[in-house]
C-alpha positions in Angstrom: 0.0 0.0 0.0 1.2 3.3 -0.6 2.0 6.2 1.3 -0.9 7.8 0.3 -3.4 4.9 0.7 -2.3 5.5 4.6 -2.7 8.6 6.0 -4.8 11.9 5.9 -4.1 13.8 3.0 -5.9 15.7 0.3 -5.9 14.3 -3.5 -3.7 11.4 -4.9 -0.6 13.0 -7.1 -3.4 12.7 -10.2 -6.0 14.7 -9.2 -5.2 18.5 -9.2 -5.7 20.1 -5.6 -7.7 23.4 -5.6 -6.9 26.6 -5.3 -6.2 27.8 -1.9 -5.7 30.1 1.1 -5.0 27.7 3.8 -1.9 25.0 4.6 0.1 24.2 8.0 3.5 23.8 8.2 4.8 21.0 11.1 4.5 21.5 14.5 0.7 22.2 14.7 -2.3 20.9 15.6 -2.6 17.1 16.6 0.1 14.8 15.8 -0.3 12.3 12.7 0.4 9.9 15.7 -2.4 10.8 17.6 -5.0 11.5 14.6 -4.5 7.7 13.6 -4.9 6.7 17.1 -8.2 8.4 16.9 -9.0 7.1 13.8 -8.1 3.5 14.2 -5.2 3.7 12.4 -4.9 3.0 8.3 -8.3 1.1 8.9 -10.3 4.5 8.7 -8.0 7.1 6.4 -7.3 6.4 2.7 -5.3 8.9 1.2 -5.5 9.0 -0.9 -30.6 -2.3 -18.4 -34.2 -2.6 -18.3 -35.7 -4.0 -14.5 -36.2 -7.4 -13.8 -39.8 -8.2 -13.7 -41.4 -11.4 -11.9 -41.4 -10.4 -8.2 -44.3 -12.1 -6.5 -45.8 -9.7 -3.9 -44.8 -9.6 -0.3 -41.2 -9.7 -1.7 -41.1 -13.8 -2.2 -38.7 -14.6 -4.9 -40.4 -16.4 -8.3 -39.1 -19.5 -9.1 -36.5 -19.6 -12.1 -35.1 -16.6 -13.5 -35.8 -13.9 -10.8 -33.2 -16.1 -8.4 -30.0 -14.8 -8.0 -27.4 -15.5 -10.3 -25.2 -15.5 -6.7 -26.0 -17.1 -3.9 -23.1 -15.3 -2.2 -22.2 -11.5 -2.1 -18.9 -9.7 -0.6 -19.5 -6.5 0.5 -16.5 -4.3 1.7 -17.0 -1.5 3.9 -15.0 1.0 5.8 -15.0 0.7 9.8 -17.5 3.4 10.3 -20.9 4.2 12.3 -22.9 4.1 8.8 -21.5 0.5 7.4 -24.8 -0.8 10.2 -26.8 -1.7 7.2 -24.7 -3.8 5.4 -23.8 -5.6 8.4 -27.3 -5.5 10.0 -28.2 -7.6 7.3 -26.2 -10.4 7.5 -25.6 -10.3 11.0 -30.3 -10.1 11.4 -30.3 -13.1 8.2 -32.4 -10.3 6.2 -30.4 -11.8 2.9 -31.6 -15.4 3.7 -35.4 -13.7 2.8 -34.2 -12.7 -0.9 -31.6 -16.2 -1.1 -28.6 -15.0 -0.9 -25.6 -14.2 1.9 -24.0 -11.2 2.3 -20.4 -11.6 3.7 -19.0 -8.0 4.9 -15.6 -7.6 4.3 -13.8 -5.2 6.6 -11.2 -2.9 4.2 -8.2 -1.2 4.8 -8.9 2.2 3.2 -11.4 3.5 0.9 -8.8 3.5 -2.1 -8.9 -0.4 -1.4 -12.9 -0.3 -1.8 -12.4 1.4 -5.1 -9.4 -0.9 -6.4 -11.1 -3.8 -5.5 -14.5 -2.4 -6.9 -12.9 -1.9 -10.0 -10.8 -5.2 -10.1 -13.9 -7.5 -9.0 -12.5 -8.4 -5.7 -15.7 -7.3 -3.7 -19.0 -7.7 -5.4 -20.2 -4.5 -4.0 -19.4 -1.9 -1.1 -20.0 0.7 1.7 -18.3 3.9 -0.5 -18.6 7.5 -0.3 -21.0 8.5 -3.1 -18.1 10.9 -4.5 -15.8 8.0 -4.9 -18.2 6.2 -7.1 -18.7 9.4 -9.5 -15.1 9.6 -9.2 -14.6 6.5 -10.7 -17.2 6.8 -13.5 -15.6 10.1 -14.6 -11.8 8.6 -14.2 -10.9 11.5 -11.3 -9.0 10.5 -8.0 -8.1 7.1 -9.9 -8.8 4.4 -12.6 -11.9 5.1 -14.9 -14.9 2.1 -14.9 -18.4 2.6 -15.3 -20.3 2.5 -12.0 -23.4 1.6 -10.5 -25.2 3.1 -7.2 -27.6 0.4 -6.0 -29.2 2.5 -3.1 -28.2 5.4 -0.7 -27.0 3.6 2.7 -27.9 6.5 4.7 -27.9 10.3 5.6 -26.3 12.5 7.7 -24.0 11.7 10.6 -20.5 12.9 10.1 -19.1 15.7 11.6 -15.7 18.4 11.2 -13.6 18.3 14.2 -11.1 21.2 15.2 -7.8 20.8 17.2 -8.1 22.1 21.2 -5.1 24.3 19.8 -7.7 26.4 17.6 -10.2 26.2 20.7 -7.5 27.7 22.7 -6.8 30.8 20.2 -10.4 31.3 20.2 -12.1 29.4 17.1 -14.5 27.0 18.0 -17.0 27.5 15.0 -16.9 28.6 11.5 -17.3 32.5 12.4 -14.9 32.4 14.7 -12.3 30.4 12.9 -12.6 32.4 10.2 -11.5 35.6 12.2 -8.3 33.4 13.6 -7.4 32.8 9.9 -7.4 36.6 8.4 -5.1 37.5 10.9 -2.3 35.4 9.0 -0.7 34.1 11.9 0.3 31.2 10.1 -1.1 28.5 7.7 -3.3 26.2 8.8 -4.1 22.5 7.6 -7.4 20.3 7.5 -7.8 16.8 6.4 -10.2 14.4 4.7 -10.6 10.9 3.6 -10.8 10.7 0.0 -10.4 13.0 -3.2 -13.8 13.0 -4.5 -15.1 11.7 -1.0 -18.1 13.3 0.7 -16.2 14.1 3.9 -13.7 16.4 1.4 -17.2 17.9 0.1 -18.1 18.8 3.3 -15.3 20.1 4.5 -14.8 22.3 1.4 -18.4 23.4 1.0 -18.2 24.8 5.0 -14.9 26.2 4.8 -16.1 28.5 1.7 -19.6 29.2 3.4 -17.1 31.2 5.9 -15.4 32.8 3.0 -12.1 29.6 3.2 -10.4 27.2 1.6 -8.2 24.8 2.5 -4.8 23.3 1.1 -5.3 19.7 2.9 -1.6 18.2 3.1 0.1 15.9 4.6 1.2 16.5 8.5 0.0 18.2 11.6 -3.7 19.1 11.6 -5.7 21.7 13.0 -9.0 19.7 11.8 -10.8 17.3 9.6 -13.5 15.9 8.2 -14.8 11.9 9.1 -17.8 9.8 9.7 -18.7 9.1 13.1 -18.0 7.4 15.5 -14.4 9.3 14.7 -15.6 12.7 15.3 -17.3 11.9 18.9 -13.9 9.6 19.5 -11.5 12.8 19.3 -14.1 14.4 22.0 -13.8 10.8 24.5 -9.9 10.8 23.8 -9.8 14.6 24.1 -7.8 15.6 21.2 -10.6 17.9 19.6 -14.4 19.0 19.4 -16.6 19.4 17.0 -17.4 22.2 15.5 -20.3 21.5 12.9 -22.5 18.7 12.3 -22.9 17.6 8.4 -26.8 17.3 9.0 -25.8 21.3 9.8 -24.6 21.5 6.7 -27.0 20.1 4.8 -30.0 18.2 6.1 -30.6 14.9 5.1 -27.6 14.8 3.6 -26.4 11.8 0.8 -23.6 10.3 2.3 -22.5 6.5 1.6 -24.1 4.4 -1.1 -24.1 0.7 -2.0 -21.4 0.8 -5.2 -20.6 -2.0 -7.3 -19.7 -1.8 -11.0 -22.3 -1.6 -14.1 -20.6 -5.2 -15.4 -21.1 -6.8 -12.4 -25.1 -5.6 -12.4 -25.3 -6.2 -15.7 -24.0 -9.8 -15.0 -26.2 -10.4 -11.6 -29.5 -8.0 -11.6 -31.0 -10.2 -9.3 -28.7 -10.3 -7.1 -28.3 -6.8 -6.9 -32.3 -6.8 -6.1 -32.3 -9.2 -3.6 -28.8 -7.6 -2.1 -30.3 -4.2 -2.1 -33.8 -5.5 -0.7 -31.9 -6.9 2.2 -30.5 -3.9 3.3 -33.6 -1.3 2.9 -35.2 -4.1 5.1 -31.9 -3.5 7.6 -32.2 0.1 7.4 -35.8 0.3 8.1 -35.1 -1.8 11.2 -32.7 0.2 12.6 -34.8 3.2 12.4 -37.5 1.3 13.9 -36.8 2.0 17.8 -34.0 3.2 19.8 -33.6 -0.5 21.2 -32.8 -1.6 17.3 -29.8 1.1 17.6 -28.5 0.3 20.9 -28.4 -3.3 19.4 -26.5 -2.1 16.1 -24.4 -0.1 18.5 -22.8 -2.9 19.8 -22.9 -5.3 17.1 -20.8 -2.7 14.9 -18.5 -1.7 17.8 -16.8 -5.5 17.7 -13.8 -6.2 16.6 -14.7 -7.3 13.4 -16.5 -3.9 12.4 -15.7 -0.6 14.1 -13.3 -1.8 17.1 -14.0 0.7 19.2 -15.9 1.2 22.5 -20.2 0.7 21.9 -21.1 3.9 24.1 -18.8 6.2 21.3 -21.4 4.4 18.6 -24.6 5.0 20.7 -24.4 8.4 21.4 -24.6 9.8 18.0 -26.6 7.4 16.5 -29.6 8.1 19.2 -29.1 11.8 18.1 -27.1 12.7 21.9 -24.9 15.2 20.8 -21.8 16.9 22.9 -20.0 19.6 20.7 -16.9 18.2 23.5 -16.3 22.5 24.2 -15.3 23.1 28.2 -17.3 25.4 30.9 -19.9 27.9 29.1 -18.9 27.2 25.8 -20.1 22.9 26.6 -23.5 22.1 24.5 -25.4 19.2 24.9 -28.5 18.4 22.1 -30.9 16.1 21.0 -30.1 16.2 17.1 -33.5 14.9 15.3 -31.5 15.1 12.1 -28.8 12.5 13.8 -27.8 9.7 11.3 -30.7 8.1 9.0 -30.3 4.2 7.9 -34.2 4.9 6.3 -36.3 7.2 6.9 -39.6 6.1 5.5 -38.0 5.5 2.3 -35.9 9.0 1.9 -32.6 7.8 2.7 -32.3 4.7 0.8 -33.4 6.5 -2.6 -30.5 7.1 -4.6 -31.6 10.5 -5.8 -30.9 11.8 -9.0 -30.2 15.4 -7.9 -27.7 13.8 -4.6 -26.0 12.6 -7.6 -25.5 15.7 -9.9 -24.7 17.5 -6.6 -21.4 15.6 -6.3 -20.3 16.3 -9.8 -21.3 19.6 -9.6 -19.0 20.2 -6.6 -16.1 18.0 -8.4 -16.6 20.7 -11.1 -16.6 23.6 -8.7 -13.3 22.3 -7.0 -11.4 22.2 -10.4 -11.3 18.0 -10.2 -13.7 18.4 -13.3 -12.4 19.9 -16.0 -15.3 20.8 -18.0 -19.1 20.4 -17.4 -20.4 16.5 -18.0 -23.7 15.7 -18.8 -25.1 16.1 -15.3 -28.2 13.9 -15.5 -27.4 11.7 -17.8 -24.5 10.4 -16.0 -26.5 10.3 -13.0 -29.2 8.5 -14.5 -26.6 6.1 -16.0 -25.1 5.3 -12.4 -27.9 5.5 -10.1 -29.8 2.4 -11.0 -33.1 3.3 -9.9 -35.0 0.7 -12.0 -33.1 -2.1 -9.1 -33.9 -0.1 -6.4 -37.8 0.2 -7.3 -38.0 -3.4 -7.2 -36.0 -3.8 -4.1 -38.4 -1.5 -2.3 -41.2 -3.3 -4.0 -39.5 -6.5 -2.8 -39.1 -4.9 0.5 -42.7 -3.8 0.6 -41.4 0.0 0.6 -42.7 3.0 -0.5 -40.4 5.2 -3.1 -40.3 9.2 -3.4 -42.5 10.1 -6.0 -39.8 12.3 -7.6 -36.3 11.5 -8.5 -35.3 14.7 -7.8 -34.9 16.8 -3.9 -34.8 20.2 -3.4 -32.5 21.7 -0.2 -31.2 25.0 1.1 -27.8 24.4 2.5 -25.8 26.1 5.0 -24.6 29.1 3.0 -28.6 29.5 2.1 -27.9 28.1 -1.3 -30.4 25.8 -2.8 -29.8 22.7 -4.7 -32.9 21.2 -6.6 -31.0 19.6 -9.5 -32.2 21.7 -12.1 -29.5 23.4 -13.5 -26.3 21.8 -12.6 -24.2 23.8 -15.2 -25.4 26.9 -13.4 -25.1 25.9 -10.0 -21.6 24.5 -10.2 -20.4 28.0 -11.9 -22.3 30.3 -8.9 -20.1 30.0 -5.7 -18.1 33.0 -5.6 -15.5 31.0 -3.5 -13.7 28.1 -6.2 -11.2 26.8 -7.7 
């Protein structure tokens, strides 16, 4: 594995970086050391057809040619708070329902989900939804057409600053913004993927505050993860968190279940029944707090998350602690706290979720020029597999392919006009 398949950095050496105010030299912020402590070491960071007809109702499988073409299905994910569906649903035997079994994989880094994506290693994946569109456009590493089977869930990731920039006075994005005009020195921020959403995240709050930020390699004074990292820095006391993703944008896209167009093209029922399984996974999580406190400690084993159950639960109830001392402490109930279903809305793959991705790859100068917005989107997000899933699943769908949402900078995405949209922020590459 490479260097940059290891640790928190920005882009690989092929994708260009964008334009920027912001960098740190060494000596600042938390050490790499204690950043992959938090993290869980190399196990969290990578740096780097027509529909199937013939489902009987109730979601039994027909007999013959609606079974799956495999009876067995790999599934990488990442070890992070929103991989619970995918494990869920073979740890609950929801696959054994639609006749198949789901084996999660636990991987390294997400540039090993997308190598092994691409190569056929794993017959599907956890993956940022970024890293798929990546791929399908050939940014942040090989070019392969790409499928999104379903959205795995929304919200729940967070961006964490060091106690150093607590301690100079910026503990939001106002405030940090002040600390960075005076010019005191550069200052560094990290995320998990090129074309990831945590890098989306992070980017699209730092320019809300009128920043951007150089991520390198070194000392940080922040980043950008899923949970249960960003409530882990607060336990082990290396930083706090300074804004919620869900505050970004509500009901966020985050992780999707990827696979490549081949291998759908090879196995559609499978990818039914596979997708089925894990809207039926979702849905039970959401069902009751009980359901999460149970996922909470399945997923914080060894063989998932490997880290303590109660740094899981918190969050995934919706119990918030920004992890700020004295007055500045602030304790909430988040209702917009990570989503494995909500009635239907985060399992959708969206066609205007996808579009926004490329339109921020475009705004952050990894797209060159402007592609075909929705009909790459339509191309990858195979909504045809997930309407039969749901019916499968006995589950309601969205009666529009297409979202509308004002985001944090009061911005609002609907989809309509990607070209636009991606050419509007005044802060760009």
């Amino acid at each position: 594995m490479s260097h940059d398949d290891k640790h928190p950095t920005n882009f690989a050496t092929s994708v260009p970086t964008p334009t920027v105010e912001l960098s740190a030299p060494a000596g600042t912020g938390p050490s790499r050391r204690d950043f992959l402590q938090l993290a869980g070491g190399a196990a969290l960071m990578s740096m780097v057809p027509p529909g199937v007809p013939g489902l009987r109702s109730g979601g039994a499988w027909a007999a013959g040619s609606d079974a799956p073409e495999k009876k067995e299905v790999r599934i990488g994910f990442i070890p992070l708070t929103d991989c619970s569906s995918v494990v869920m649903a073979a740890v609950n035997k929801f696959d054994e329902k639609y006749g198949i079994k789901i084996i999660p994989t636990k991987e390294a880094s997400w540039a090993s989900v997308r190598d092994k994506l691409v190569n056929g290693e794993l017959d599907a994946a956890h993956v940022l939804y970024g890293l798929v569109y990546g791929v399908q456009l050939g940014i942040g590493g090989p070019k392969k057409d790409m499928n999104v089977l379903m959205t795995l869930n929304q919200n729940g990731q967070a961006i964490t600053l060091s106690n150093q920039l607590r301690d100079k006075g910026a503990i939001d994005g106002a405030s940090l913004a002040k600390l960075v005009a005076k010019k005191e020195r550069e200052y560094t921020f990290a995320q998990t993927f090129p074309t990831g959403t945590h890098a989306m995240w992070l980017y699209y709050w730092l320019a809300a505050q009128e920043m951007v930020a150089n991520m390198r390699v070194g000392n940080m004074d922040g980043f950008c993860v899923g949970e249960p990292w960003g409530n882990r820095a607060i336990v082990d006391n290396i930083g706090f968190t300074a804004v919620t993703t869900q505050d970004i944008w509500v009901d966020h896209p985050e992780k999707v279940l990827g696979t490549t167009a081949e291998w759908t093209a090879k196995n559609p029922n499978t990818a039914r029944a596979m997708t089925a399984a894990i809207i039926d996974a979702g849905k039970w999580i959401d069902a009751s707090l009980a359901n999460k406190q149970k996922t909470a400690d399945t997923v914080a084993s060894k063989a998932y998350v490997n880290t303590d159950a109660d740094v899981i639960v918190a969050r995934m109830l919706g119990r918030y602690n920004n992890g700020l001392p004295g007055a500045q402490n602030r304790t909430w109930d988040d209702k917009n706290a990570m989503k494995f279903f909500n009635d239907g809305n985060a399992t959708f793959p969206y066609l205007s979720d996808a579009m926004w991705f490329m339109t921020q790859h475009k705004r952050w100068g990894l797209l060159k020029d402007d592609p075909d917005y929705l009909a790459v989107a339509k191309k990858v997000n195979r909504i045809d597999i997930y309407k039969q899933a749901a019916t499968a699943a006995g589950v309601a769908v969205p009666k529009s392919d297409m979202r509308s949402h004002k985001l944090i900078d009061g911005v609002v995405w609907d989809g309509k006009d990607p070209k636009k949209y991606a050419a509007s922020f005044k802060v760009r590459a």
